[in-house]
N, C-alpha and C positions, 0 to 999 in steps of 0.2 A: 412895774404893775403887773404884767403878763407873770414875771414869775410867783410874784407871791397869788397871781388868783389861783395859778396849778400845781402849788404848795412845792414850787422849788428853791424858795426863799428860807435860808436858815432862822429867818426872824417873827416876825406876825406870823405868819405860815404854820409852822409849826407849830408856835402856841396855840393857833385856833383849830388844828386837829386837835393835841392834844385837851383842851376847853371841852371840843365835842366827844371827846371818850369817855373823857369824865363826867359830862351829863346824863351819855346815855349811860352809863355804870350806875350812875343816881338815878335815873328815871325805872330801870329796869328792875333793880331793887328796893323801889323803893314801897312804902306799907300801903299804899291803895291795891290791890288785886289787881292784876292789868282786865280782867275780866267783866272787872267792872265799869271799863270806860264804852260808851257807849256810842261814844261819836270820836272819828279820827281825827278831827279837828282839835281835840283835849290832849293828845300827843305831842309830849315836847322832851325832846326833839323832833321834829318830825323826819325820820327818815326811814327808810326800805325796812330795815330790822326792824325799829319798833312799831310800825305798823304791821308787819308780818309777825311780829310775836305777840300782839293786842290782837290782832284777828285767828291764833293759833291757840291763844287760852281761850276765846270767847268759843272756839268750835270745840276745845274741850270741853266747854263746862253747858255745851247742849244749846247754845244759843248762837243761832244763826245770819242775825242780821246786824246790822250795825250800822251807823249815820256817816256819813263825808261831807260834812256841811249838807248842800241841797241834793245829793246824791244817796241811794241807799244801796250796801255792798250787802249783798248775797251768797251764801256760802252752802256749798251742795252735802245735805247730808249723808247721802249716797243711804238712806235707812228709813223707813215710817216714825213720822213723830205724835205721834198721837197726839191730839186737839189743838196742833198749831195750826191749823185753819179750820175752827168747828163752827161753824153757825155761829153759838153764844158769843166767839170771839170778834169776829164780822161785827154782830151790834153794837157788842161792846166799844168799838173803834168806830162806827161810823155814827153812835150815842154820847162819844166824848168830845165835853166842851171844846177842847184843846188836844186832839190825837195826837198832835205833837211832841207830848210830855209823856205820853206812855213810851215803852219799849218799843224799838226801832221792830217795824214789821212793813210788811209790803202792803198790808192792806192801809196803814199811814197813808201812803203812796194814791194806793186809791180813792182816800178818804178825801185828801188833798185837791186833787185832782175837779173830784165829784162835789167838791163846795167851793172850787173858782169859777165850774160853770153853771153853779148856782144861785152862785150871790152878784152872778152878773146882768145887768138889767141887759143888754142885750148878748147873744150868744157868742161866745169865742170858743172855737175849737182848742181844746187840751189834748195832751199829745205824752205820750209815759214810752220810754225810748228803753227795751230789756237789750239790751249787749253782755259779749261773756264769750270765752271761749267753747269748742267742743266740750261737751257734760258740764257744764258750769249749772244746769236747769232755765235755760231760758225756755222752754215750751214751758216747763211745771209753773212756771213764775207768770208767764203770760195767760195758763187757765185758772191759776189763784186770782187774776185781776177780774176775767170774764166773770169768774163765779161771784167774787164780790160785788163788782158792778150789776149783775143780774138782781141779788139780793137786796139793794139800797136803790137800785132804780127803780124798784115795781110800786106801786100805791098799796096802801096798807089796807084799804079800805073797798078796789075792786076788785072785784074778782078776775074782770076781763083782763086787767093789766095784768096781774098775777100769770093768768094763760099766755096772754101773749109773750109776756118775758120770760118765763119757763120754754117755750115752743124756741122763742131765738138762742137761748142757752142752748138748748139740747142741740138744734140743728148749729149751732155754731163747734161742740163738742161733735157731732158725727162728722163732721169735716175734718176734725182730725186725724181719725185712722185712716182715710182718702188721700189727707197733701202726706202725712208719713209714708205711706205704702211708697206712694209715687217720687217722693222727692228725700225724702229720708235713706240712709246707708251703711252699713257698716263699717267706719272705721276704726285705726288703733287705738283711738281714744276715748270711742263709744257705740256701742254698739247699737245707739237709733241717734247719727248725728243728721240734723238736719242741713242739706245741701242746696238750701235756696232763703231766702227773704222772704219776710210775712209781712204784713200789713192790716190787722185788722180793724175794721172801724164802726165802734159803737152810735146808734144813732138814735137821740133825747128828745124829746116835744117841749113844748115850753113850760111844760109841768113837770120836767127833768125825772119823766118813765120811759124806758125805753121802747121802743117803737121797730126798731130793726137795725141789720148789722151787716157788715161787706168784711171778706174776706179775702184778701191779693195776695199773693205770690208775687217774687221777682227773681231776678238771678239764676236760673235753676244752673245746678251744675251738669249740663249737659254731654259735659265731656266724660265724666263717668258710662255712660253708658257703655261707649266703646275703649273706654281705657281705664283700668284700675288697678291703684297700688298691690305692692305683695301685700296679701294677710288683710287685705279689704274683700269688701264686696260690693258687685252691683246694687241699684235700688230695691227694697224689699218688693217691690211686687214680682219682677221676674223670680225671688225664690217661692213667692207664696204660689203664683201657678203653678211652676214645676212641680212644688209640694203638695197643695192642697187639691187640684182641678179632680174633677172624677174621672171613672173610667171614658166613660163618650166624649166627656171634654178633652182628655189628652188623644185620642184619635179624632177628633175635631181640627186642634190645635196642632197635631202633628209631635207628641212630647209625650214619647215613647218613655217606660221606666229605666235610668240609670243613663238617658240620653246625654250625651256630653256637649257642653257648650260654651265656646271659649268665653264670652260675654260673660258668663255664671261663673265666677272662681269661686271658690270656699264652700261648695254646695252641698258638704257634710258636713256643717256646722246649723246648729241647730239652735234659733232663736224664736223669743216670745212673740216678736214682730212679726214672723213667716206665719200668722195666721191668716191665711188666706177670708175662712166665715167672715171675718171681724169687719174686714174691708168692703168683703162682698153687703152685707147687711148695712152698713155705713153708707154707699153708695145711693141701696135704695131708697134708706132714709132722706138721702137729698135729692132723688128726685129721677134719679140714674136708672130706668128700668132694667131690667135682666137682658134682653136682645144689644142695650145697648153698652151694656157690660158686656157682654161677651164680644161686640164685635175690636172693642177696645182691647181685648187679653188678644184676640185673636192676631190684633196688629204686634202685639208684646211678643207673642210667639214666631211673628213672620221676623221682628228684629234680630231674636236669639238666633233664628235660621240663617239668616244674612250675612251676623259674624261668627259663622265657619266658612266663609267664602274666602279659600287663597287662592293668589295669585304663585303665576311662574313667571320668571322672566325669559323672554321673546328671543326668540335667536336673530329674529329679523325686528330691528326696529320699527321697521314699515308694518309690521302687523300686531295685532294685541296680544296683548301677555294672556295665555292660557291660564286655567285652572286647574287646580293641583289636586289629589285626592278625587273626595267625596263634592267637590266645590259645585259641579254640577247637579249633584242630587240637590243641596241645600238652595243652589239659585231656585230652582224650579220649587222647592218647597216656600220659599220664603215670597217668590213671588205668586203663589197660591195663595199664602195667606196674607199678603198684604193687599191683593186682588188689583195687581198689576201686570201687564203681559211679559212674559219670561225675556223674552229677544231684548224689546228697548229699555228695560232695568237693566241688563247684564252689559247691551252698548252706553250706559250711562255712567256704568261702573268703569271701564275700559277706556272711553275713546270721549277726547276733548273735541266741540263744536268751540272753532274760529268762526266770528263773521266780522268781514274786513271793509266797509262800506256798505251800502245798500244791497246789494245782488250778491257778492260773493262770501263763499261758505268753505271752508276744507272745516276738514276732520283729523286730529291727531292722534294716534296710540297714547296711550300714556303707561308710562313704566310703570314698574310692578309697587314702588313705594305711592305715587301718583292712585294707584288704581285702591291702594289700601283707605290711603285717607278719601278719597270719594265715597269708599264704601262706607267706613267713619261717621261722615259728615251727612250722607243719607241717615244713617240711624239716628244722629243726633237732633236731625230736623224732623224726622217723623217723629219719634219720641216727645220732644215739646212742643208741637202743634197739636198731636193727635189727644196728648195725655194731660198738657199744664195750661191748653188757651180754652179749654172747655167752660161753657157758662151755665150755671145752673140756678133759676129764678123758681123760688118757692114762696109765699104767703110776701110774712114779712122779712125774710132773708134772701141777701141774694151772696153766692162764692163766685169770685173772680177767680179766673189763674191766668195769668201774661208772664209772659218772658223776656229776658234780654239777654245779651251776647254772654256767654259766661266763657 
């Protein structure tokens, strides 16, 4: 039995490979257009090839979506399609009898969605789950849902509703160049890939108009800050200050021109995303005033300071590993602008606190690898306290950002 399931049996085995070459030779040539199947389910055979060459005509021939029974697969144009999601098409799907029977689209998705919690006498939360790899478009796919929810929530007939559900649209869209800046990155695969978990949650009255919306973060990848691959880069905000800050803000912030920063690799690469305005103005709109933007870059700038802090290794174990270079100018900068006192940041970096019982205390040197990852694991934690647990409560929106160990 074992051999014939791993087709080392000269007998059935073989036959039912060869059965299956011959189908898919039939199915692959056969007079329907692979283009035309709409759902992966209609695939037979079903296996890796022909569903990679049904979803490989259909993003030929300009069409994007496609049905997996109760699943909808998404396929990244990497291009503008004009009036794949225009208003008129929005109605159109959330006006048909049965959206089911039109062409596989994401506002389906939505449509669906927005009439099981309609047609329920009492309320159940629905829940639309975007997964995908780096550049698959899960952010584009998750603000195609916002917009159409925005659209098919509001009352036809208020005008308040209208207001209100335009105000949560927008303020739910100004968040976005906020959690990008902050949590977005460049890697090889994309150049604004997002490096934490979203959560956003739409919220209906019992006249199913929307009323307001929460925004969470999770996951942030915090390790980035102090560590990043060849040919990546840190989170776009660190390149949008260095880039964009004005003159008094970079002697503010201490980010001199052409300043070198081990955290910043790639810092003559030049992206859409290092718009510094975009962010700043976004900010406001949620509610972030300018003192308290600035006191936040100003923490961004005490970080970049921090990692150029090296260490040396100690000739005497009994004492701490000195600092190599510049390491001294950057403590005393970084502890300036994180507005901590120079001495006990730098004995923080350096020397481990034992307490061994109630009363007693030693203190150890820590090696020079010891003394790095402290330094690390300070930026890490300043960075997601100071930047992703911030709460921001306006009207009817309010943005979370929490964290977990990443």
């Amino acid at each position: 039995m074992l051999q014939q399931v791993y087709g080392h049996s000269s007998g059935s085995g073989a036959q039912g490979g060869e059965s299956l070459r011959e189908d898919l030779r039939e199915f692959l040539s056969g007079e329907a257009p692979l283009h035309q199947l709409d759902d992966l389910t209609k695939v037979n055979p079903v296996t890796l090839e022909t569903v990679l060459r049904c979803l490989q005509a259909r993003y030929a021939a300009d069409t994007f979506y496609t049905n997996a029974g109760c699943t909808l697969v998404a396929l990244n144009p990497f291009k503008p399609v004009p009036q794949l999601y225009s208003p008129a098409l929005m109605r159109e799907y959330h006006a048909a009898p049965q959206p089911q029977k039109l062409k596989p689209h994401i506002f389906t998705v939505g449509e669906q969605t927005y009439r099981n919690v309609k047609s329920l006498t009492e309320p159940v939360n629905q829940s639309v789950i975007v997964s995908g790899e780096s550049g698959a478009g899960k952010t584009w796919t998750s603000r195609c849902l916002m917009k159409f929810f925005a659209v098919v929530a509001a009352s036809p007939t208020s005008w308040e509703s209208h207001r209100i559900t335009e105000r949560i649209e927008q303020r739910i869209l100004n968040s976005n160049p906020v959690m990008e800046a902050f949590g977005n990155a460049c890697t090889l695969r994309n150049n604004n890939s997002s490096r934490f978990g979203k959560f956003i949650q739409l919220q209906l009255n019992r006249a199913q108009q929307m009323t307001g919306a929460a925004v969470q973060t999770y996951l942030l990848e915090k390790t980035r800050v102090a560590c990043q691959a060849s040919s990546e880069r840190n989170f776009h905000i660190f390149y949008q200050i260095c880039k964009g800050a004005s003159t008094d803000e970079r002697l503010q912030w201490h980010l001199p021109e052409g300043a070198a920063f081990s955290w910043l690799p790639n810092p003559e690469r030049t992206l859409e995303e290092d718009c510094f305005e975009v962010t700043r103005e976004a900010m406001l709109h949620l509610g972030i005033d300018t003192p308290t933007q600035n006191n936040i870059f100003q923490v961004l700038a005490g970080l970049l300071h921090l990692g150029n802090i090296r260490f040396a290794n100690s000739e005497d174990e009994a004492q701490p590993c000195q600092l190599m270079g510049d390491a001294k100018c950057s403590i005393r900068t970084s502890a300036l602008l994180l507005q901590l006192p120079e001495d006990p940041l730098l004995e923080t970096l350096r020397i481990r606190t034992i307490r061994a019982g109630r009363q007693q205390v030693f203190q150890k040197p820590c090696s020079r690898a010891e003394c790095d990852t402290r330094r690390d694991c300070v930026a890490k934690l300043v960075y997601a306290r100071r930047n992703m647990q911030s709460r921001v409560w306006s009207g009817h929106l309010s943005t979370t950002r929490t964290t977990s160990p990443a």
